[in-house]
Backbone as CSV, one residue per row, in Angstrom:
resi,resn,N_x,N_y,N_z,CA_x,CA_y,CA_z,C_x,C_y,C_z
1,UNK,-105.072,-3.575,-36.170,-103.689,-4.054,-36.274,-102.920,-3.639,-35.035
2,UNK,-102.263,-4.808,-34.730,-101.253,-4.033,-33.863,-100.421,-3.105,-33.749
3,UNK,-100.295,-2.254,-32.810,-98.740,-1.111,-32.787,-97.567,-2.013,-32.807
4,UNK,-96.653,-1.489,-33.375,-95.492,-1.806,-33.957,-94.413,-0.806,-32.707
5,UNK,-93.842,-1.622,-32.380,-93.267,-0.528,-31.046,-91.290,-0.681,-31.899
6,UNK,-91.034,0.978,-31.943,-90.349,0.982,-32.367,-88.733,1.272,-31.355
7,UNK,-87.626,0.623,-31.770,-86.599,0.837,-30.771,-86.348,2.092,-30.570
8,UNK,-86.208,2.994,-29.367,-85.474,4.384,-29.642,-83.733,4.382,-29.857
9,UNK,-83.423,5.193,-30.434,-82.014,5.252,-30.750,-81.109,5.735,-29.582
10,UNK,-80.148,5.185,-29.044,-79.162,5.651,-28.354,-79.008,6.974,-28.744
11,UNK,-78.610,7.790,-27.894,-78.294,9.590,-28.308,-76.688,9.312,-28.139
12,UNK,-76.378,9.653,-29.829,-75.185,10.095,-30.114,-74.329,10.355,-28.575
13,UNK,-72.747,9.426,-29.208,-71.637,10.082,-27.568,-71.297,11.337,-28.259
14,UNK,-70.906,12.025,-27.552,-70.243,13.567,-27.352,-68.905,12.875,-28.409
15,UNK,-68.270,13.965,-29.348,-66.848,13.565,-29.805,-65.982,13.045,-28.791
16,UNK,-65.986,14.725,-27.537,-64.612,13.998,-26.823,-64.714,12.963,-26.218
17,UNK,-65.717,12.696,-25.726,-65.982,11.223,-25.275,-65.314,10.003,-26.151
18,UNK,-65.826,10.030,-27.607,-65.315,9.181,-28.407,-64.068,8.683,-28.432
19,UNK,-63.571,10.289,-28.672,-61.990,10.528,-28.431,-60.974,9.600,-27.501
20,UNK,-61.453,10.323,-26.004,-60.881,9.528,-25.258,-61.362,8.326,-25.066
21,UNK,-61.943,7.631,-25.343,-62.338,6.257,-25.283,-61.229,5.422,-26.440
22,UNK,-61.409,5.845,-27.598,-60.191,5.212,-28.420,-58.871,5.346,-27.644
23,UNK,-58.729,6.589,-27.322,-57.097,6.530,-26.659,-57.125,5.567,-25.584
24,UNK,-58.140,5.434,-24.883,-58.106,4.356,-23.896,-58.016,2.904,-24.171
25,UNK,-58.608,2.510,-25.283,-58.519,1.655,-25.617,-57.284,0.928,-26.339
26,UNK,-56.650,2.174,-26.702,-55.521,1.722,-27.387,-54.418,1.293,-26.445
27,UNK,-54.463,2.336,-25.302,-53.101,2.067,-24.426,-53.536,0.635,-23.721
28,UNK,-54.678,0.543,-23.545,-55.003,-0.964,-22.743,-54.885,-2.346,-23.596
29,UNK,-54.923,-1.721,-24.912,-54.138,-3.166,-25.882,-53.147,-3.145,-26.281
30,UNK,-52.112,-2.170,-26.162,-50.992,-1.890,-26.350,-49.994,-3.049,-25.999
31,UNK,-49.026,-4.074,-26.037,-48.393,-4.735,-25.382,-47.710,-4.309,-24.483
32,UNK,-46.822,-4.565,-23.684,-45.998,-4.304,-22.201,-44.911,-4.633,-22.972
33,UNK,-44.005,-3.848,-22.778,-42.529,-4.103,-23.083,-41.841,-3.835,-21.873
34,UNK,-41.399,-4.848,-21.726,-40.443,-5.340,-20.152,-39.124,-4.348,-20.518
35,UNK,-38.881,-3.926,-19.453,-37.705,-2.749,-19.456,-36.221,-3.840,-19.122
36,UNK,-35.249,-4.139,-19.782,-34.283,-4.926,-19.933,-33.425,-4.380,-18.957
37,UNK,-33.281,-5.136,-17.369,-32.015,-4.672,-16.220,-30.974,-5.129,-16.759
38,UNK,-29.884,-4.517,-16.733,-28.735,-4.420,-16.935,-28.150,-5.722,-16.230
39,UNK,-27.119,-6.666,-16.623,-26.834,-7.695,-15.794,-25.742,-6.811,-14.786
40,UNK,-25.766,-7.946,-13.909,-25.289,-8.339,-12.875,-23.685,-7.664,-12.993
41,UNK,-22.741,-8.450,-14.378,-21.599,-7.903,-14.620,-21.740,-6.903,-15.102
42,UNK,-22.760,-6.195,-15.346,-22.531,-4.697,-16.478,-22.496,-3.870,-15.168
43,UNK,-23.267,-4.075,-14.593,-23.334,-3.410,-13.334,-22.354,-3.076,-12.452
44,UNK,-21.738,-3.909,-11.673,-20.678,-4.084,-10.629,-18.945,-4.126,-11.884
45,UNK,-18.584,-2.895,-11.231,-17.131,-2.972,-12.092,-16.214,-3.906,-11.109
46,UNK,-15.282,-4.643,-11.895,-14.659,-5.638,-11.254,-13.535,-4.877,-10.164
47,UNK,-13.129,-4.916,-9.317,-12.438,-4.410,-8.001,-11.166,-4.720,-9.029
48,UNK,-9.855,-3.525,-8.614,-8.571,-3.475,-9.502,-7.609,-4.448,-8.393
49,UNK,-7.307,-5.526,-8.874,-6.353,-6.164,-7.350,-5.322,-5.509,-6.880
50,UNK,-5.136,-5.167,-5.958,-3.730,-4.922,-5.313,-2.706,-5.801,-5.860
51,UNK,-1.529,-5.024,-6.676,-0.159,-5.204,-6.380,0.468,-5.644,-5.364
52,UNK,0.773,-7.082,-5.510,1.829,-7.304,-4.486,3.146,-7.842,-4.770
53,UNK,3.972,-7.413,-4.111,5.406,-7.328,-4.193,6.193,-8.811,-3.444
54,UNK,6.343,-9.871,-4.309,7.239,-11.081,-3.088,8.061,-10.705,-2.827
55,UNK,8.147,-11.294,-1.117,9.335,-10.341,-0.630,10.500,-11.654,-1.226
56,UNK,11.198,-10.289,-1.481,13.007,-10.774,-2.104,14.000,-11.608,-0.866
57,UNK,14.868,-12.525,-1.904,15.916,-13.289,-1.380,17.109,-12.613,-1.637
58,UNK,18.158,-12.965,-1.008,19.399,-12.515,-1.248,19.853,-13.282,-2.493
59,UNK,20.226,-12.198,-3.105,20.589,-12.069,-5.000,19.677,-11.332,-5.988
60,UNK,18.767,-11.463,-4.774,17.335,-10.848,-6.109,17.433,-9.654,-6.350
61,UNK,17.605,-9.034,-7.688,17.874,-7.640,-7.979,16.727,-7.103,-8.342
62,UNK,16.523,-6.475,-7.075,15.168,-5.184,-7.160,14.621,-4.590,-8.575
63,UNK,12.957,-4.510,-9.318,12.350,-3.967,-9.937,12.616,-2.687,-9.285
64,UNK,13.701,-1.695,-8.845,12.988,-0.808,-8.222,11.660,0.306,-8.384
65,UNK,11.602,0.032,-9.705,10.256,1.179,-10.446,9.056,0.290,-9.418
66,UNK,9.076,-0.950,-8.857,8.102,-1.211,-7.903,8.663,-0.508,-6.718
67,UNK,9.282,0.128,-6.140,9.563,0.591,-4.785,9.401,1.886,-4.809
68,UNK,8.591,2.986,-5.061,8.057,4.076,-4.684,7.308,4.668,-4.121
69,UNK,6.906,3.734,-3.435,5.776,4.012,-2.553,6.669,5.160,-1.654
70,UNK,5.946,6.047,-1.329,6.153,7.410,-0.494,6.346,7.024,1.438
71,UNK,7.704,7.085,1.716,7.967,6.974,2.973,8.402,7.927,3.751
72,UNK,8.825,8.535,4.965,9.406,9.711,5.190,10.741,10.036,5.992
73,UNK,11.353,10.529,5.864,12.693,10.472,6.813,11.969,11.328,8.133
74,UNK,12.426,11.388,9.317,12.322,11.897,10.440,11.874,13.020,10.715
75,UNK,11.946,13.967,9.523,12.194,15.801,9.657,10.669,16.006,8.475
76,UNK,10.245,14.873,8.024,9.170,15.180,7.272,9.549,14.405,5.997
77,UNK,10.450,14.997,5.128,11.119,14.545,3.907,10.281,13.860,3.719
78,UNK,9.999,13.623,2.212,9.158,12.462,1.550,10.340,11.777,0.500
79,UNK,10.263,10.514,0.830,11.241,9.883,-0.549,11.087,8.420,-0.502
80,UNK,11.555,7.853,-1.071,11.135,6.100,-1.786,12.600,5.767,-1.751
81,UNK,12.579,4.425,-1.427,13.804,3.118,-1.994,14.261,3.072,-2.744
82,UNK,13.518,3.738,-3.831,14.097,3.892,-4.980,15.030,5.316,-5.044
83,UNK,14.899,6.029,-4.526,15.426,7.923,-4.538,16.782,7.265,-3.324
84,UNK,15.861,6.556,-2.235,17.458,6.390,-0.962,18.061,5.836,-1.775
85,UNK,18.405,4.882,-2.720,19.272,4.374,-3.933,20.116,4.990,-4.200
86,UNK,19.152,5.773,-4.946,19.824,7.014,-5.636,20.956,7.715,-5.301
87,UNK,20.399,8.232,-4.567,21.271,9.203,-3.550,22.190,8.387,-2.669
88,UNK,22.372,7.240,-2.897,23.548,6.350,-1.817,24.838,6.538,-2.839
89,UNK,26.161,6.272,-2.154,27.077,6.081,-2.703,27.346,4.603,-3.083
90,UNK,26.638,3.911,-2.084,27.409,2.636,-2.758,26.080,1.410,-2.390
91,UNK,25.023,1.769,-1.940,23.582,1.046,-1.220,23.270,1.295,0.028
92,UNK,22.199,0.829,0.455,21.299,1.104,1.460,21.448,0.091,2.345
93,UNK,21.461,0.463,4.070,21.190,-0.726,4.699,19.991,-0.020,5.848
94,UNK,19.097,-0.644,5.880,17.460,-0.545,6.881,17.872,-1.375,8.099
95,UNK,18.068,-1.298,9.248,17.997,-1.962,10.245,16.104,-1.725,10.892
96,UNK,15.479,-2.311,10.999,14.245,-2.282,11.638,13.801,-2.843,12.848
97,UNK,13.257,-1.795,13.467,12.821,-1.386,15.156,11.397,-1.656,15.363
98,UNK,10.983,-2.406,16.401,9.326,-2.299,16.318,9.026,-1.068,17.238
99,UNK,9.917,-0.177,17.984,9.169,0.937,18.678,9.785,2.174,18.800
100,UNK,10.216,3.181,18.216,11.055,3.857,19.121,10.896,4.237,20.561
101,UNK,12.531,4.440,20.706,12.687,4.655,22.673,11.779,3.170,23.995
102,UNK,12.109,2.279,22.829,11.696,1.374,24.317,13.093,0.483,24.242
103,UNK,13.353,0.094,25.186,14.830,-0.643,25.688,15.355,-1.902,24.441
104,UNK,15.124,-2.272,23.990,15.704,-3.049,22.945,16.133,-1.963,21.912
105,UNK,14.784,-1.418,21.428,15.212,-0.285,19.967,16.045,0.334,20.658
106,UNK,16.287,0.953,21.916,17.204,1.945,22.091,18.725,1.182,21.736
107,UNK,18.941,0.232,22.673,20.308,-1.079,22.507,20.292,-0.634,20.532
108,UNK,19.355,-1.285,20.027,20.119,-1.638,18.448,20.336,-0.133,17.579
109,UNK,19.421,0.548,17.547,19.851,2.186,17.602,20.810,2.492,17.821
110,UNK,21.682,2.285,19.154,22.814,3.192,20.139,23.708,2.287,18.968
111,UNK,23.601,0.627,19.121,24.828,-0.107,18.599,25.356,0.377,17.139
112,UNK,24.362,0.305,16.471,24.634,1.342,14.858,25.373,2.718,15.235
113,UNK,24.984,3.169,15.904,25.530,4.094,16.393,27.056,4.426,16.951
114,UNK,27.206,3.603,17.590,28.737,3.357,17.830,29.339,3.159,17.255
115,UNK,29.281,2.142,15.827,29.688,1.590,14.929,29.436,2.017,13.692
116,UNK,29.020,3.342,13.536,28.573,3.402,12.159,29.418,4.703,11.556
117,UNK,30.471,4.934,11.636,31.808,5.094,11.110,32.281,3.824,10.280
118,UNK,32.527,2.737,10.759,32.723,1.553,10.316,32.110,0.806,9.538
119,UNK,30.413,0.901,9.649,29.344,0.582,8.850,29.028,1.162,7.851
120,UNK,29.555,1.996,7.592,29.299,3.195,6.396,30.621,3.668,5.642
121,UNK,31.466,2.615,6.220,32.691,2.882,5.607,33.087,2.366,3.935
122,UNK,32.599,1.717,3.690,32.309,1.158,1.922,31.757,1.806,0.912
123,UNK,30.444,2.586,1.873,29.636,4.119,0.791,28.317,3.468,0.738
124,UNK,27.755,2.050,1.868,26.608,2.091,2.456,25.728,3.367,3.332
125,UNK,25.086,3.636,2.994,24.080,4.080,3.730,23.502,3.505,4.575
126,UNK,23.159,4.183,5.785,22.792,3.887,7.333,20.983,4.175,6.936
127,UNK,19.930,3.468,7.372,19.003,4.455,7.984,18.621,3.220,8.843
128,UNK,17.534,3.696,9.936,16.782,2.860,10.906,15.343,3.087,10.149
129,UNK,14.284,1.830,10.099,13.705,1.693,9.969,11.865,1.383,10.677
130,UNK,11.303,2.431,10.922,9.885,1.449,11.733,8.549,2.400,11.201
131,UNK,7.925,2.114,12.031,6.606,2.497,11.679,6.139,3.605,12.341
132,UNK,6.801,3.958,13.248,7.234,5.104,14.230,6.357,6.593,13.375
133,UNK,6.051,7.843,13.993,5.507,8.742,13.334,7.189,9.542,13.544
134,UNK,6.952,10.631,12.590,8.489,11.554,12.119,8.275,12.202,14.010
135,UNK,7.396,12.615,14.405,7.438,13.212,15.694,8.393,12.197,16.710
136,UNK,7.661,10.768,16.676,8.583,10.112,17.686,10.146,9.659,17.368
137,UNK,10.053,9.358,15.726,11.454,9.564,15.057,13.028,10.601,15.508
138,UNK,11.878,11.503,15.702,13.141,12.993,15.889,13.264,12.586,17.630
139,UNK,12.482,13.025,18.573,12.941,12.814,19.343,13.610,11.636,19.442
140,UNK,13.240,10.011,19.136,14.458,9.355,19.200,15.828,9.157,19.075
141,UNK,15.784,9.974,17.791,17.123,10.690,17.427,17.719,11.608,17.666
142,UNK,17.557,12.504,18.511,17.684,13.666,19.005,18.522,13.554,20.481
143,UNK,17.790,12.425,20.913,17.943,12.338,22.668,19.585,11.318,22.317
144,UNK,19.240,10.562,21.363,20.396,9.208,21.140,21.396,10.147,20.421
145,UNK,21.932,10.909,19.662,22.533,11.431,18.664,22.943,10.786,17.792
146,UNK,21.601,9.847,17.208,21.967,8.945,16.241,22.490,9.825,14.950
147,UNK,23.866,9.323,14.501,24.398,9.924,13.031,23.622,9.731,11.769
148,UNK,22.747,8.971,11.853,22.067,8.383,10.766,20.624,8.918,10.706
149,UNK,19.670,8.716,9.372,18.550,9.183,9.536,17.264,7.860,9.760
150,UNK,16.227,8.408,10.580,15.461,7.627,10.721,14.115,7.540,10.145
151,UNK,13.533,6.588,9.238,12.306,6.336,8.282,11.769,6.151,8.891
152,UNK,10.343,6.668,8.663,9.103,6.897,8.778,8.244,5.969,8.354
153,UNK,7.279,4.615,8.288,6.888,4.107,7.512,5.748,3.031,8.535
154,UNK,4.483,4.690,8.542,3.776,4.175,9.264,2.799,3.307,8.782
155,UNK,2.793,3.012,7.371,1.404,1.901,6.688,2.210,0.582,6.323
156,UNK,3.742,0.778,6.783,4.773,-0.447,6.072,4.241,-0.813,4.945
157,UNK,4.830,0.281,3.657,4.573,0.223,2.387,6.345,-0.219,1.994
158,UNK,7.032,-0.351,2.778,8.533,-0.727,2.794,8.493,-1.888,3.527
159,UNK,8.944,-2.067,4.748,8.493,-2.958,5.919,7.930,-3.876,5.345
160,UNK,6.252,-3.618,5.087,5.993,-5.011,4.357,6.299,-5.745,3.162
161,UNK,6.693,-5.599,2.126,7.218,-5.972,1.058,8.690,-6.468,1.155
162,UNK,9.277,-6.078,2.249,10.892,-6.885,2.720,10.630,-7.723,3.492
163,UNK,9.363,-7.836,3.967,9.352,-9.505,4.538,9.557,-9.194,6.182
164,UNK,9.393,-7.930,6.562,9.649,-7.368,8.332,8.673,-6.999,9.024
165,UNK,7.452,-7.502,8.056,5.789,-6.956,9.341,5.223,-7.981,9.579
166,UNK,4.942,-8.313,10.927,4.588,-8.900,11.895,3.114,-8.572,11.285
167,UNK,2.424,-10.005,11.552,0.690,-10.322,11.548,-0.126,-10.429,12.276
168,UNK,-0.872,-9.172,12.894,-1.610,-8.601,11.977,-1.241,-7.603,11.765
169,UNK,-0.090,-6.247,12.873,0.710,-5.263,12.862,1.645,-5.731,13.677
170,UNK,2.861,-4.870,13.465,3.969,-4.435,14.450,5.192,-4.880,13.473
171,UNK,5.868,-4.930,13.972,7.419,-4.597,12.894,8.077,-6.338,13.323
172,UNK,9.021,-7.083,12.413,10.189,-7.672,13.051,11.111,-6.812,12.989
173,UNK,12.271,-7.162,14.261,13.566,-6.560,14.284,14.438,-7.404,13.433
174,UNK,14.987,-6.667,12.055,15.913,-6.959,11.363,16.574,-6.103,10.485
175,UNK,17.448,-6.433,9.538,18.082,-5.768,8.691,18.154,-6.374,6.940
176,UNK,18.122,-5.108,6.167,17.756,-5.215,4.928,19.040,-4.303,4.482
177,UNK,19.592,-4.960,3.255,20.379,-4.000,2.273,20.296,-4.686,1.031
178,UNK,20.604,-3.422,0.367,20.437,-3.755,-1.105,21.729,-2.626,-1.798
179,UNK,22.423,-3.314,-2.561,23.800,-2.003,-3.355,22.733,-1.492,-4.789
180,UNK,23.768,-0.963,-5.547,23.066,0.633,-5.949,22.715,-0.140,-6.997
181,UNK,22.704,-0.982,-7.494,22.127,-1.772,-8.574,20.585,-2.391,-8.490
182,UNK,20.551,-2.133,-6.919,19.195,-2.765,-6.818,19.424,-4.333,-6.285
183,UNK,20.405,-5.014,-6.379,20.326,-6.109,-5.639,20.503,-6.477,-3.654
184,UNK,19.851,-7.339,-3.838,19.540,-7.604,-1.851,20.829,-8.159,-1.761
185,UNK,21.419,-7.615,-0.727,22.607,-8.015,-0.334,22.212,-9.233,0.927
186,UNK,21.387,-8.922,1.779,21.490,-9.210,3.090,19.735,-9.059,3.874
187,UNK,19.274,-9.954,4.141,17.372,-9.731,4.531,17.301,-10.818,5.994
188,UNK,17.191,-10.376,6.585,17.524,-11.264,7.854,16.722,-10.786,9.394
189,UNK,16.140,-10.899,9.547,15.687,-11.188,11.277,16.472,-11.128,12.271
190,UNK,16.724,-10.509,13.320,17.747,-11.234,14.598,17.316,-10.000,15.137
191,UNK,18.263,-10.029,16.612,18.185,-9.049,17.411,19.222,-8.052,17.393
192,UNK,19.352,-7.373,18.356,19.967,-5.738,18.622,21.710,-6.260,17.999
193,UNK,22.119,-6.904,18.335,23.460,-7.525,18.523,23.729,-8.052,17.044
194,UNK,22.575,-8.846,17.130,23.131,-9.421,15.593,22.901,-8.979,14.161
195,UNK,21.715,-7.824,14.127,21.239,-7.230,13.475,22.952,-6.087,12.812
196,UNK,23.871,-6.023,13.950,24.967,-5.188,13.960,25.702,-5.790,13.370
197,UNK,26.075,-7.238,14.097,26.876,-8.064,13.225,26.828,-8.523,12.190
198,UNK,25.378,-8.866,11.129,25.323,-9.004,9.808,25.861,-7.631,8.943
199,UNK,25.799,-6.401,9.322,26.102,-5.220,8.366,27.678,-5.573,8.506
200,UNK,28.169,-5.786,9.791,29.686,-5.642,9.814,30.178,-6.694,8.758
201,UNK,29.495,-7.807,8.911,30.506,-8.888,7.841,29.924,-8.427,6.683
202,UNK,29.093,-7.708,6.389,28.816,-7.583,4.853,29.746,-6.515,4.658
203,UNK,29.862,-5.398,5.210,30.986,-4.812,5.631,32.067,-4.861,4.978
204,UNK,32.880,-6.095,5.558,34.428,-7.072,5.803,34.293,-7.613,5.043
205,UNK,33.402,-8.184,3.301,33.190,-8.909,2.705,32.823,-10.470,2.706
206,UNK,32.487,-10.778,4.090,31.877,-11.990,4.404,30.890,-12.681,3.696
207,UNK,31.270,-13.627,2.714,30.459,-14.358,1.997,29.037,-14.659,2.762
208,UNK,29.416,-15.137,4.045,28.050,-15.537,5.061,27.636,-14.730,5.829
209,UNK,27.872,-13.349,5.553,26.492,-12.336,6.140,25.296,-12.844,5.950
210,UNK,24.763,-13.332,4.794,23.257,-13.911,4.735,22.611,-14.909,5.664
């Protein structure tokens, strides 16, 4: 008869072998779960817009709780449109300079100056207005013996919102007032001369200062 040839048996795997072979097997059939990115809007917070202020007409009575932005008088002082208000007897008038100490600003400077006994005679307040630093401020005022004080307002956080900054920088020469109520009396453009003569007729009660 023939031999009968018999299969030999595989030799038993080791446990840990076993072991890790199931764990292997499991994580390799495991499904993939896609990790969920955050959109686009969850992500990026929306930018807060800037506040902006239209610049005012004559009659328009100032929000002043919008006018605080931090400006400085000459000597350092920190105070707002809203505080020069305050502290006025009867309103504010801004004449604005694009430089101190160059030959025009000096002219409309000196002219307030001469005249501002007369200009301040109602319980207006005087100041000059530019973008000037408090250093070049004082000496401007110092050398001129201007009676009045001179603002500081080097980011025209004032300036620009009255409708007096030049694009892309620099100042227009004009004049701004507003009485203690907050209304614009007077917002106007011109030069050294006439910048004088609008305060005077507002002054004298001149319907057509504006």
């Amino acid at each position: 008869m023939p031999m009968e040839l018999r299969k030999r048996k595989a030799p038993a795997e080791p446990k840990d072998a076993q072991v890790a072979r199931k764990r292997t097997s499991t994580k390799a059939s495991a499904p993939k779960v896609k990790e969920s990115k955050p959109k686009a809007a969850e992500t990026k917070k929306s930018a807060p817009k800037p506040s902006s202020l239209e610049v005012p007409t004559v009659g328009t009575v100032l929000d002043l709780e919008q006018y605080q932005d931090e400006i400085q008088l000459q000597d350092g002082t920190a105070t707002s449109l809203k505080a020069l208000l305050e502290s006025s007897k009867d309103g504010v008038v801004f004449f604005t300079y694009p430089k101190a100490s160059t030959p025009g600003c000096t002219r409309q400077a000196c002219l307030f100056r001469d005249r501002y006994d007369n200009l301040s005679s109602t319980g207006l307040s005087i100041y000059g207005l530019s973008t000037d630093s408090p250093n070049a401020n004082t000496k401007f005022k110092e050398k001129h013996n201007l009676p009045y004080p001179l603002v500081c307002d080097p980011s025209a956080k004032l300036i620009g919102p009255i409708g007096l900054k030049k694009q892309p920088k620099g100042t227009i020469r004009g004049v701004f007032a507003v009485n203690k109520a907050g209304e614009v009396l007077l917002l106007k453009a011109g030069g050294p001369e006439a910048t004088v003569a609008l305060v005077e007729k507002l002054v004298a009660g001149d319907s057509d200062a504006d």
